[in-house]
C-alpha positions as semicolon CSV with decimal commas, in nm:
position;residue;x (nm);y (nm);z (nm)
1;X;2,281;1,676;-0,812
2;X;2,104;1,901;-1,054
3;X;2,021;2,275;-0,879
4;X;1,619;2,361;-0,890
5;X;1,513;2,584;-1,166
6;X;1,485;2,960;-1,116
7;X;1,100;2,912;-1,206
8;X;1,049;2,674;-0,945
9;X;1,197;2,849;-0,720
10;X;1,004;3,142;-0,792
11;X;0,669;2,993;-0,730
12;X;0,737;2,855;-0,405
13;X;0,924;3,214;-0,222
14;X;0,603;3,292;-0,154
15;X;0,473;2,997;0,025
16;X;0,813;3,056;0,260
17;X;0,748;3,344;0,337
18;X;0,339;3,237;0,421
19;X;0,477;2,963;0,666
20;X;0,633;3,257;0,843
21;X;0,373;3,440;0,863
22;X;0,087;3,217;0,943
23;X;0,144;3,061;1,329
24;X;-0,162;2,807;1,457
25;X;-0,096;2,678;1,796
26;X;-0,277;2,353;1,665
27;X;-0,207;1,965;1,666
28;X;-0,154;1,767;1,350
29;X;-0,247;1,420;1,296
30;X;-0,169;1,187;0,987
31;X;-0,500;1,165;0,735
32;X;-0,573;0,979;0,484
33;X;-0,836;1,124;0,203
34;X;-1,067;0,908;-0,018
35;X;-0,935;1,059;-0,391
36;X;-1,162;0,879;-0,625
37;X;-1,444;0,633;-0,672
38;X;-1,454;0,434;-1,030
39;X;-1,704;0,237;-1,097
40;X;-1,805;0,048;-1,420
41;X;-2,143;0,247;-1,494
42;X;-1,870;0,539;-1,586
43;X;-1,775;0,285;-1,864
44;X;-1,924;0,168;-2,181
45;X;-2,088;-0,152;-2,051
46;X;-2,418;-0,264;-2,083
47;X;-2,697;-0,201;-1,851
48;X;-2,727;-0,527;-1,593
49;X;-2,379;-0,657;-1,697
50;X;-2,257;-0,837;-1,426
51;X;-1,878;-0,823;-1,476
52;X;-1,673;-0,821;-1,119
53;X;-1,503;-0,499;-1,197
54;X;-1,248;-0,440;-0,940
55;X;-1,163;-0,869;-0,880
56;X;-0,797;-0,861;-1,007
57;X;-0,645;-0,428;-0,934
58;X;-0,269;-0,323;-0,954
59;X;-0,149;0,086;-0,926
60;X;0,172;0,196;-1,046
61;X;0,269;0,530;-0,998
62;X;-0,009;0,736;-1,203
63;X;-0,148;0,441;-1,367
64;X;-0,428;0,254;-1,192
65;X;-0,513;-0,119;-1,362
66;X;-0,902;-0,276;-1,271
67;X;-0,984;-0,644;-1,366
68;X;-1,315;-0,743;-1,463
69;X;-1,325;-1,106;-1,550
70;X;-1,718;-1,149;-1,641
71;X;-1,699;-0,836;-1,904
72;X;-1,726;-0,952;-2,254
73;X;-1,817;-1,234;-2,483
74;X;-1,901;-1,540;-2,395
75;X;-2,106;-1,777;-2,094
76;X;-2,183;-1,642;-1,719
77;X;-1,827;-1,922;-1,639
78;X;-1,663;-1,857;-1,952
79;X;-1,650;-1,449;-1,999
80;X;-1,354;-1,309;-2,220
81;X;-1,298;-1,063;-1,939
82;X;-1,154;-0,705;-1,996
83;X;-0,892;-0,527;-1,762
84;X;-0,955;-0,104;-1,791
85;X;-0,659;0,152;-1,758
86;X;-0,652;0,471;-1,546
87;X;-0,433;0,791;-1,551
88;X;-0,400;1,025;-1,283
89;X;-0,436;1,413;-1,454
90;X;-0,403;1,590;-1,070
91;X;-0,631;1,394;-0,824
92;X;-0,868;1,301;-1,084
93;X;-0,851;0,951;-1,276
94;X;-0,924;0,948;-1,618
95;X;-1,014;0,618;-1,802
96;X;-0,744;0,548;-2,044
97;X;-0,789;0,202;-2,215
98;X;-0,935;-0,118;-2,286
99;X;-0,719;-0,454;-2,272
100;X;-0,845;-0,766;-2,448
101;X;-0,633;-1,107;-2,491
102;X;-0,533;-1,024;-2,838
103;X;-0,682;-1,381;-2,959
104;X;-0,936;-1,466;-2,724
105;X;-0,953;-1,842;-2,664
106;X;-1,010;-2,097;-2,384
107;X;-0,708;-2,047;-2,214
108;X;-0,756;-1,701;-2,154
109;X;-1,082;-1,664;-2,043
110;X;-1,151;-1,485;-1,764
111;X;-0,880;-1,194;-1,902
112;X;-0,807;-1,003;-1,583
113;X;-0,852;-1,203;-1,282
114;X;-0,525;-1,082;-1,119
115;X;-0,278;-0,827;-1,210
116;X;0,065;-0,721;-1,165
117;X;0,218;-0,403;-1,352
118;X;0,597;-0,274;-1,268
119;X;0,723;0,068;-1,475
120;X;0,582;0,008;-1,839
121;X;0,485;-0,388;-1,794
122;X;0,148;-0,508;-1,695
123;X;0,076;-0,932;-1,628
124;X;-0,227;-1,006;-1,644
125;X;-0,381;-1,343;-1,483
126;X;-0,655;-1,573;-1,660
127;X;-0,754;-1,906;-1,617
128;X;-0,474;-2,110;-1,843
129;X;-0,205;-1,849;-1,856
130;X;-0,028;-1,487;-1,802
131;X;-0,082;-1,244;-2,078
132;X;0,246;-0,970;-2,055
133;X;0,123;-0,598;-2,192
134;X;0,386;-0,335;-2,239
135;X;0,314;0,022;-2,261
136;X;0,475;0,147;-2,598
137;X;0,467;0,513;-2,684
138;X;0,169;0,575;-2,423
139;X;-0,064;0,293;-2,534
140;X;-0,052;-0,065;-2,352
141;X;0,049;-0,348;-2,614
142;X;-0,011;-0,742;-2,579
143;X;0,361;-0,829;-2,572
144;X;0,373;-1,211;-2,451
145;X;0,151;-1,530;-2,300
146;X;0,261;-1,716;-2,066
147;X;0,137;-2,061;-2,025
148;X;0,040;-2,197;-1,649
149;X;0,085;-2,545;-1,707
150;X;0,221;-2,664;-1,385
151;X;0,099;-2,658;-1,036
152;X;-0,282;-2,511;-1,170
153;X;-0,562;-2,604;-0,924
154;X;-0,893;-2,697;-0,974
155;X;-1,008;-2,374;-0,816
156;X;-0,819;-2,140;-1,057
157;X;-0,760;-1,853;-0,900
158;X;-0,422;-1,654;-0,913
159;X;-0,242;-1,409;-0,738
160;X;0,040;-1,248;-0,966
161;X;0,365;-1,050;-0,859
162;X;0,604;-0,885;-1,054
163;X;0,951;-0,749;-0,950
164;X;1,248;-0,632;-1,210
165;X;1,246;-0,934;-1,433
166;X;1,067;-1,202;-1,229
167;X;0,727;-1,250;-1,246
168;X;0,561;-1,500;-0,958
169;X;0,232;-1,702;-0,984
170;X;0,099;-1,797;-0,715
171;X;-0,198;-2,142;-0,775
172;X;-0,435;-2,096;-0,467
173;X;-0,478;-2,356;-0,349
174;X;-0,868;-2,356;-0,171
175;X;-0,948;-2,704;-0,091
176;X;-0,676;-3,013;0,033
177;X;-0,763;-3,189;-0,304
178;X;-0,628;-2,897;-0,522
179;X;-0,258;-2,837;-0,641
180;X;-0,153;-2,503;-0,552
181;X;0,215;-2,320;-0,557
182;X;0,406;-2,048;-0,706
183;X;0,553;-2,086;-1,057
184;X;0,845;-1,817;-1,121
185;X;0,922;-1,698;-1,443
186;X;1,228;-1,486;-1,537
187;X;1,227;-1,274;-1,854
188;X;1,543;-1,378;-2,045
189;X;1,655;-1,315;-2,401
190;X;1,401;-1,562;-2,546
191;X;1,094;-1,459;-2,346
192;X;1,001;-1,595;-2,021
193;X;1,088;-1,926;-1,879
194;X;0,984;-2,101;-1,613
195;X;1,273;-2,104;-1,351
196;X;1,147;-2,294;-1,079
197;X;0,821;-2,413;-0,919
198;X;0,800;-2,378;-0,569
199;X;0,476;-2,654;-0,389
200;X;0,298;-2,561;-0,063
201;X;0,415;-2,664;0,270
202;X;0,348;-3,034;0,380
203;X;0,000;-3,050;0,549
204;X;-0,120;-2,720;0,337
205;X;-0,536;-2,773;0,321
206;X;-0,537;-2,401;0,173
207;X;-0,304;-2,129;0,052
208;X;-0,314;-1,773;0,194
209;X;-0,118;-1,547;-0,005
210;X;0,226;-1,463;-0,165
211;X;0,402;-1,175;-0,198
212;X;0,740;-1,058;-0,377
213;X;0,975;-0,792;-0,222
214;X;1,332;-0,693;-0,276
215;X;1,420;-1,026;-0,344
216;X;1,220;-1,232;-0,093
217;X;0,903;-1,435;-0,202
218;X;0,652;-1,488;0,075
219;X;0,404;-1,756;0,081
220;X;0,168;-1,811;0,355
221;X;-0,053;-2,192;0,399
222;X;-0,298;-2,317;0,653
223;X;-0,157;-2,633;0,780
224;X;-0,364;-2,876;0,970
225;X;-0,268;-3,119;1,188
226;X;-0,458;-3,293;1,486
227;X;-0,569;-3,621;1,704
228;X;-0,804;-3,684;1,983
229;X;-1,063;-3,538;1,824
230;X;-0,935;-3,245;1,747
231;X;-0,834;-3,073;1,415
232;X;-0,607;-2,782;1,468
233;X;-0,559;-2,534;1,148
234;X;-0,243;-2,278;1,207
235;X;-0,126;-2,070;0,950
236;X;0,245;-2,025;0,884
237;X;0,502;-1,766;0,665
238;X;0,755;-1,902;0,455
239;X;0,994;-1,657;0,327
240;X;1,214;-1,781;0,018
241;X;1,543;-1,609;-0,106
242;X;1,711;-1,623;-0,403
243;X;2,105;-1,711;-0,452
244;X;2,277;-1,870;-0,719
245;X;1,982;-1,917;-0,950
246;X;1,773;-2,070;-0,709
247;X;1,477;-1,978;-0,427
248;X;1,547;-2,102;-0,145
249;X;1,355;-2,186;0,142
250;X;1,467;-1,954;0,468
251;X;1,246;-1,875;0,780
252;X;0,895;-1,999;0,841
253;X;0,697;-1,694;1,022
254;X;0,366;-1,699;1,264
255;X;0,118;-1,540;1,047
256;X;0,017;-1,725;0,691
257;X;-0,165;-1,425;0,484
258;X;0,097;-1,197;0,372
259;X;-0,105;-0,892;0,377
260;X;0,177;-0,596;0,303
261;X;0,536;-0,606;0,265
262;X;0,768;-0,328;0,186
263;X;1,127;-0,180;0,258
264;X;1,182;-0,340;0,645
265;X;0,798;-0,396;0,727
266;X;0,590;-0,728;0,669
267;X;0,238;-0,720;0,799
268;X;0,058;-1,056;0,796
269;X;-0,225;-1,211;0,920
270;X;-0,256;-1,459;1,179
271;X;-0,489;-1,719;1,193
272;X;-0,527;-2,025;1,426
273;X;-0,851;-2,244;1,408
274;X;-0,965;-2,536;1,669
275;X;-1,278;-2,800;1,572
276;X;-1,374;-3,057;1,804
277;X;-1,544;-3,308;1,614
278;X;-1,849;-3,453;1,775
279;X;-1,945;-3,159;1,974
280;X;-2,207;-2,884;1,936
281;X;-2,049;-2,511;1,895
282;X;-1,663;-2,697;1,970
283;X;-1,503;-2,455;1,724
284;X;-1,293;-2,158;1,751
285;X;-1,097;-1,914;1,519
286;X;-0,875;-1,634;1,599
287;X;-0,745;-1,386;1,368
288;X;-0,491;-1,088;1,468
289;X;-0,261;-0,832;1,277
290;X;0,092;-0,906;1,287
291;X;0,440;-0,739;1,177
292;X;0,768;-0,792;1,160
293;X;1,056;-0,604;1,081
294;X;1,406;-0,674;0,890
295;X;1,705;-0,652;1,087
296;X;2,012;-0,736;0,969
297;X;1,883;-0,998;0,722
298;X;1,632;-1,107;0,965
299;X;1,263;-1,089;1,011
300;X;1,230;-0,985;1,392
301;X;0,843;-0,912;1,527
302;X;0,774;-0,528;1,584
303;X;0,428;-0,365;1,761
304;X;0,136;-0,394;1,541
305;X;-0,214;-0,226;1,656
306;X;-0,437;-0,402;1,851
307;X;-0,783;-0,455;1,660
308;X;-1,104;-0,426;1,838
309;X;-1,355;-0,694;1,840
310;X;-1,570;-0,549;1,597
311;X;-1,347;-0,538;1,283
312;X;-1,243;-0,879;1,170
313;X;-0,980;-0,833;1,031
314;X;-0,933;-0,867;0,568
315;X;-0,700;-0,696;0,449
316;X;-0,354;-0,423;0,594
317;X;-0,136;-0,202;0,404
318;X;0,069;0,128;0,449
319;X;0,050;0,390;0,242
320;X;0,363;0,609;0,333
321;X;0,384;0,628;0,683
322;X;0,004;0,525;0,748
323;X;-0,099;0,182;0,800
324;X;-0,480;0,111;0,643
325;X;-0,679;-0,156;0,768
326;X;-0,981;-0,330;0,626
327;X;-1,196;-0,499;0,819
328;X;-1,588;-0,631;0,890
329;X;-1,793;-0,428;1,106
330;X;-2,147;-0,481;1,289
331;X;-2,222;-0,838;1,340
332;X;-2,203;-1,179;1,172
333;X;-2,241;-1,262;0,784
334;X;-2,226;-1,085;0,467
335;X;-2,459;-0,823;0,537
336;X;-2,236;-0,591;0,749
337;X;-2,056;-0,281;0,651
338;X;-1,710;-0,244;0,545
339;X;-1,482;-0,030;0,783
340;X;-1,120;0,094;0,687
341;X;-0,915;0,221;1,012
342;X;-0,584;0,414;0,969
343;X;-0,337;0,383;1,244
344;X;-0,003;0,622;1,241
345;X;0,325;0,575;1,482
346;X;0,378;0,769;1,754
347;X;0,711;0,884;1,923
348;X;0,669;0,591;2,146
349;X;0,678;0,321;1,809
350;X;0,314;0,235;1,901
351;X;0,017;0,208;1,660
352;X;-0,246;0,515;1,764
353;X;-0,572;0,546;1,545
354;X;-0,593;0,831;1,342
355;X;-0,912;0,778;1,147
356;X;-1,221;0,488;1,141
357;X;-1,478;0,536;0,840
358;X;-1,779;0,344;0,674
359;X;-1,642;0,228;0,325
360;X;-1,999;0,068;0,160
361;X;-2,218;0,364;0,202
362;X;-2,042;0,617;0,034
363;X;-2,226;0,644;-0,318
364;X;-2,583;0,560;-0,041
365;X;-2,599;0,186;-0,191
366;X;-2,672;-0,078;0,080
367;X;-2,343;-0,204;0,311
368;X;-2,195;-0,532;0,098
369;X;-1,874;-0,587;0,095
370;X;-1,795;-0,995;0,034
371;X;-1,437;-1,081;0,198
372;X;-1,316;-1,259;-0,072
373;X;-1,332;-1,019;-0,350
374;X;-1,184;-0,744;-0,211
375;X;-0,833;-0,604;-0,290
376;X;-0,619;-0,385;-0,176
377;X;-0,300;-0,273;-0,346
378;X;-0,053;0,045;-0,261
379;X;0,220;0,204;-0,448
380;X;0,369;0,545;-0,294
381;X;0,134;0,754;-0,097
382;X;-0,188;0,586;-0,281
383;X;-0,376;0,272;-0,201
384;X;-0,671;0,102;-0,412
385;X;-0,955;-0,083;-0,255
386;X;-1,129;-0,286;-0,443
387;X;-1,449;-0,484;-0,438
388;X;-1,572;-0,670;-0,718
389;X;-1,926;-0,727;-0,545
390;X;-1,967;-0,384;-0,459
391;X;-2,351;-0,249;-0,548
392;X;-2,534;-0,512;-0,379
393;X;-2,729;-0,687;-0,690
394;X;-2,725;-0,372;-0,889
395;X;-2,517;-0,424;-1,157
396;X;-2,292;-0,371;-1,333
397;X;-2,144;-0,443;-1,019
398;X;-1,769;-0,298;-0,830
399;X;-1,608;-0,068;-0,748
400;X;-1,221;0,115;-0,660
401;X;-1,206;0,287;-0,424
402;X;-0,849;0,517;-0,449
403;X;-0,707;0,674;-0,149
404;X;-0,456;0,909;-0,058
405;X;-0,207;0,867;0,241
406;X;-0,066;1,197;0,319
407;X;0,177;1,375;0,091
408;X;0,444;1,433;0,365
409;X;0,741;1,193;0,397
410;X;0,942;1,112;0,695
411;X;1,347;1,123;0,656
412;X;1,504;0,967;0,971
413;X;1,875;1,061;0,924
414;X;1,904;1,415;1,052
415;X;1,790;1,392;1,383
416;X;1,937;1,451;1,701
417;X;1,881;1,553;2,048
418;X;1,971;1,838;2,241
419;X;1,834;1,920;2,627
420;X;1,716;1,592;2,787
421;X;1,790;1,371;2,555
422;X;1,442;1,478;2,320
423;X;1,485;1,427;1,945
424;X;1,248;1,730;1,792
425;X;0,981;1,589;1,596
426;X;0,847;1,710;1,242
427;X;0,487;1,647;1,123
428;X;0,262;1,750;0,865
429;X;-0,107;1,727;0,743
430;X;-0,281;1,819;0,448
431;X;-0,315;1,713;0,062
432;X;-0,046;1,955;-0,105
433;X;-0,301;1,986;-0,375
434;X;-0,336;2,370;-0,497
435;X;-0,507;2,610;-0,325
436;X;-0,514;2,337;-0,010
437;X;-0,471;2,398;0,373
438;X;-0,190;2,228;0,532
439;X;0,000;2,253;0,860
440;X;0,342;2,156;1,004
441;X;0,396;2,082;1,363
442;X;0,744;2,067;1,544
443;X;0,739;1,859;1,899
444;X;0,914;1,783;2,163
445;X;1,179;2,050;2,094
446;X;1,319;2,256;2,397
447;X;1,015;2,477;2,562
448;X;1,046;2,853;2,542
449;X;1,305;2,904;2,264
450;X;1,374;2,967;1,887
451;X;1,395;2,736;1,604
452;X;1,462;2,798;1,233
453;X;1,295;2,560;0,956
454;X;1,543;2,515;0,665
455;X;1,404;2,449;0,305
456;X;1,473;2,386;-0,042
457;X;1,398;2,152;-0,333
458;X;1,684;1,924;-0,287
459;X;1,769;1,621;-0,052
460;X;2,122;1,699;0,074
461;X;2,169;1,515;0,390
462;X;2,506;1,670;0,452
463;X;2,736;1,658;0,780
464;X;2,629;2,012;0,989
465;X;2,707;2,185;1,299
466;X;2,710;1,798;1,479
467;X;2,436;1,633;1,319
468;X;2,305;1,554;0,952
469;X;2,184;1,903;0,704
470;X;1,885;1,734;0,514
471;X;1,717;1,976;0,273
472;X;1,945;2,199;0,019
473;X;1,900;2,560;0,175
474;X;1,811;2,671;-0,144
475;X;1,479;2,888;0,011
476;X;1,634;2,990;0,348
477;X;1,471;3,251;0,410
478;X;1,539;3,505;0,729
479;X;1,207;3,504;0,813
480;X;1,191;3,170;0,941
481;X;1,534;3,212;1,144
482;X;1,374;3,290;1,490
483;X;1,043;3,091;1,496
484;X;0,913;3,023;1,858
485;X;0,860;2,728;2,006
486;X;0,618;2,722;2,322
487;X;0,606;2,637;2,654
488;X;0,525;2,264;2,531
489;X;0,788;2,225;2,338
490;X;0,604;2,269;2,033
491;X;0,605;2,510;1,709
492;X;0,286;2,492;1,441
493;X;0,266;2,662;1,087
494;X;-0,051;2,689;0,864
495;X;-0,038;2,769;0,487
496;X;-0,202;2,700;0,165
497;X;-0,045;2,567;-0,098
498;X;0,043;2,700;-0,427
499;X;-0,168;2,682;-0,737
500;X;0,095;2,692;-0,949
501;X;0,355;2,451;-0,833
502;X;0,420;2,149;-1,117
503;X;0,214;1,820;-0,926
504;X;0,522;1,591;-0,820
505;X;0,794;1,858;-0,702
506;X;0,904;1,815;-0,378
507;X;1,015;2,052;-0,067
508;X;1,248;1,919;0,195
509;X;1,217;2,039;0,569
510;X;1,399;2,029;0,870
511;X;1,370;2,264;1,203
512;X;1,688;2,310;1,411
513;X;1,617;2,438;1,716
514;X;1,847;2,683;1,911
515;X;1,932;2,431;2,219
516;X;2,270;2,516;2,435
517;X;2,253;2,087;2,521
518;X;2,287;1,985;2,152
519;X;2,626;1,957;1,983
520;X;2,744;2,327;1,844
521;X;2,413;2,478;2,044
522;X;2,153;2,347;1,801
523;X;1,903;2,024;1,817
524;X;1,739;1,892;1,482
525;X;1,396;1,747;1,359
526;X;1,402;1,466;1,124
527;X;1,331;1,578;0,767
528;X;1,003;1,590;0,560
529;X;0,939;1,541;0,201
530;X;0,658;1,736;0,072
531;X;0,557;1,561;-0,235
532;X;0,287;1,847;-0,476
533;X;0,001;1,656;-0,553
């Protein structure tokens, strides 16, 4: 692997030698920040404009995509609908763009409803078809369209994924009388074809959500069934796979809204919904957070937090290694606030609460947030909450709210344990943006020794002294060879970052701790990536 540059290098001795120096006995908990707020007033639209800004949002990497499918030309049903680009220059977002359909007509109307963007390809979702932009020498182009002329439901609203080559629509389907299902396309030498149209489940009175991950398309469905009196609405998973040039159905999970999938974790939500006809108040819903994991080709269920009472529950993501949850707060109907809860792992695999904030009153406009306008998209350490109702009547209404999951990165592979049987733990907190305070915590290492933190620019993960060597020692520096580590088993190091470190390099970490029970006398920390922002 390439060898970091000398400059590099250069500017980041010094912050080695400041984690040396600077020892806080203090305890470090996983944050997220709020990075940005966009809203359309920062744009050119008129004064009053009710336009939904925020309704379809996709993030990839630096550039953030917002839908707003009542801007433009046209009747209050009928809008031409815009979609607005975003770069990231540091931790600010800078508009970029406008996107229009290139020839506006009635099929797509509504331009930006839902949106999908991969590397340099954006989909964008409007009421007869998929518009395909491509970015081409920094500017987004109109590449393709896509007709949607199978499976389209009355209600016309889309939900669009896009993964290597395959784009997925899915046709909500909101009411039993609709169609509803997931067209796939595949981009092939012609274009895009359709390659196969998957229909809801049997019994589906309303669709819930798809997703598309490593090669697995998830679509969730309420399915009712009943007698007696009774109506019973559960909502069920079903996970397709795709072999030999066709999807294929495979397991059928508990939980029908996929809410988050990526790598080995699914979140979904789980609903289940009893009416007794004839009966005053004979109704009952419950909703709860689930997950799953992948384990050896198979989804298995893993811990997921438990949710108080007050937030019902909307929308779930992580961001890194934080999971964000969305939720309704303070009582019944529309008026209530907004609430976003971010829960972090502990060394037990459980779900512990790091932060619970207001989301509406931020910009001091009344709490509004309507359940089924909001989005929520990650990529990385960054997340995007959307609501496209956001203001509260004071148009032009919406708003994205960007967030930022903390900068540090957890690699598993070079742990080990020495005295006991404890695996040290590595932490960090902070932004990594320059000038910035951060902090790194080491845990349940032997009490009352020394540990040294090894560092560099590279991601080795090389065989060492009985265990796995994860950063490239490329700033070892003998100043961090004989840290202490309390009577707690614990080690903590404060330090600002850099100003002049290029945003996007990363530092690797790992402590290994002088331990006479671990193999060759040592016991190691899993490794960090530190990610400059």
């Amino acid at each position: 692997m390439p060898r970091p540059t000398f400059t590099v290098l250069r500017r980041l001795a010094p912050l080695v030698v400041a984690l040396a120096l600077f020892v806080a006995p203090t305890t470090v908990a996983a944050q997220s920040v709020m990075e940005a707020l966009l809203l359309p007033m920062d744009l050119t639209v008129a004064a009053g404009d009710d336009i939904d800004f925020g309704y379809g949002i996709a993030i990839d990497g630096d550039t953030l995509f917002v839908g707003a499918p009542k801007a433009g030309a046209g009747s209050f049903s009928d809008k031409e609908g815009r979609v607005y680009v975003y770069e990231r220059d540091g931790v600010d977002w800078l508009f970029a763009q406008e996107l229009v359909a290139a020839s506006p007509d009635e099929d797509n109307l509504r331009f930006g409803t839902a949106l999908a963007a991969e590397d340099d390809v954006l989909a964008v979702g409007c009421v007869d078809e998929v518009i395909v932009f491509r970015r081409v020498g920094g500017a987004w182009q109109q590449d393709a369209e896509i007709p949607l002329n199978q499976g389209v439901g009355a209600s016309g609203w889309l939900e669009l994924e896009l993964e290597d080559d395959v784009l997925a629509v899915h046709h909500v389907r909101l009411f039993s009388g609709d169609d509803g299902g997931v067209s796939v396309f595949r981009e092939l030498t012609g274009g895009w074809q359709l390659e196969q149209f998957i229909p809801l489940p049997s019994g589906t009175t309303t669709s819930l959500g798809m997703q598309l991950e490593q090669g697995f398309l998830m679509l969730g469905a309420m399915i009712a069934s009943g007698g007696g009196g009774f109506e019973f609405l559960d909502a069920e998973l079903s996970i397709y796979e795709h072999s030999g040039g066709v999807w294929s159905p495979g397991p059928v999970l508990d939980g029908g809204q996929t809410l988050h999938v990526s790598g080995d974790l699914l979140l979904t939500k789980s609903y289940h919904e009893v009416f007794q006809f004839g009966f005053p108040g004979g109704h009952s819903l419950s909703i709860e957070l689930r997950a799953y994991a992948l384990r050896d080709g198979e989804w298995v269920p893993r811990s997921a937090p438990d949710l108080d009472d007050e937030v019902f529950l909307f929308k779930a993501a992580m961001v890194g290694d934080l999971m964000m949850v969305v939720g309704r707060n303070g009582g019944e109907g529309s008026n209530t606030v907004a609430r976003l809860k971010t829960y972090a792992l502990d060394e037990s695999d459980e779900w512990i609460e790091q932060e619970s904030e207001l989301i509406s009153p931020l910009i001091g406009l009344p709490a509004l947030f309507q359940f089924y306008q909001w989005e929520l998209v990650t990529d990385g350490d960054r997340a995007v909450l959307a609501d496209a109702s956001f203001g509260n009547g004071f148009p032009p209404d919406g708003g994205a709210f960007v967030f930022r999951g903390t900068p540090f990165g957890r690699i598993e592979s070079g742990e080990f344990a020495g005295t006991g049987g404890a695996v040290p733990q590595l932490s960090g907190s902070g932004t990594l943006t320059p000038g910035s305070d951060n902090s790194l915590t080491l845990s349940d290492a032997l009490p009352l020794t020394t540990t040294a933190l090894l560092s560099g620019l590279g991601l080795e993960q090389l065989p060492f002294k009985g265990g796995v060597l994860v950063p490239t020692p490329d700033l070892l520096l003998n100043a961090l060879l004989a840290l202490p580590v309390n009577a707690q088993g614990e080690q903590a190091l404060s330090f600002a970052w850099p100003a002049d470190v290029p945003t996007g390099t990363k530092l690797y970490l790992q402590h290994w701790v002088a331990d006479p029970a671990g193999p060759f006398g040592f016991s190691a920390s899993n490794g960090l990536e530190l990610v400059t922002q």
